[in-house]
N, C-alpha and C positions, 0 to 999 in steps of 0.2 A: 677712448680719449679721456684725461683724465681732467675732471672739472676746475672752474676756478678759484673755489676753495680748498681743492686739492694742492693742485700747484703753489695756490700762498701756502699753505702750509710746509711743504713741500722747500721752497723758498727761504721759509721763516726757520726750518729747522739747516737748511745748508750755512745760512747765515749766522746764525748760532753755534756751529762745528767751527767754522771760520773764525770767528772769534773768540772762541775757547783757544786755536791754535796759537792765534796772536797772542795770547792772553798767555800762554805757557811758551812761546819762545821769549818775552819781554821776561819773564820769570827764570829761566836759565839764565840769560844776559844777567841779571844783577846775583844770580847765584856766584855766577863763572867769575863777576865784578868784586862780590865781595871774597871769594877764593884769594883773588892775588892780593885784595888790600891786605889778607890777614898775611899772605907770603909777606907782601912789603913790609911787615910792622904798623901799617898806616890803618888796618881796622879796628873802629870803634874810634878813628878820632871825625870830626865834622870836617867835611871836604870844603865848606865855605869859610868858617870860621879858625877853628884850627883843635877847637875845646875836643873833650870827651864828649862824647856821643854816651846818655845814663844809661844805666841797665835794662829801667823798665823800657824805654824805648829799643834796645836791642833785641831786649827780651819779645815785644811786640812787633819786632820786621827784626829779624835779623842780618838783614841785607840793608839796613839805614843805610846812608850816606851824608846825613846833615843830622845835627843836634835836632830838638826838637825845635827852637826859635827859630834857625835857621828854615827847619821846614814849612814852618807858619809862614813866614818871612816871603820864600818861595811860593808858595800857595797863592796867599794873597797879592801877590805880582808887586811887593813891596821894593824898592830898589834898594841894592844894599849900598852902604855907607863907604865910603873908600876907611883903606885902617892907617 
């Protein structure tokens, strides 16, 4: 039988696999997402606002979907402004 240090461990590493999957299917999804923005024309502009999305930021996720304000914006659970 196997102890119960075993088992956490055991546990902590299943847990871990698990979230590594999540962690690459949410990563597909905004691959598959930014594929059609670029089919549509519509990647690299900000899904909220409407601007360019900058370089360095695409450069740094290329799978953006908000300018950088925008993401700050979003992050901080700021609400946006009607336009």
């Amino acid at each position: 039988m196997m102890s119960h240090d075993d088992v956490r461990h055991r546990l902590q590493h299943e847990r871990a696999a698990v979230l590594a999957r999540q962690h690459d299917a949410f990563a597909l999804v905004e691959i598959l997402e930014a594929i059609e923005r670029l089919d549509a024309g519509t990647y690299g502009s900000c899904r909220t606002c409407g601007d360019v999305i900058d370089e360095e930021t695409l450069s740094a996720n290329c799978c953006a979907r908000r300018c950088f304000d925008c993401e700050v914006t979003k992050s901080l659970d700021i609400p946006e402004l009607p336009a």
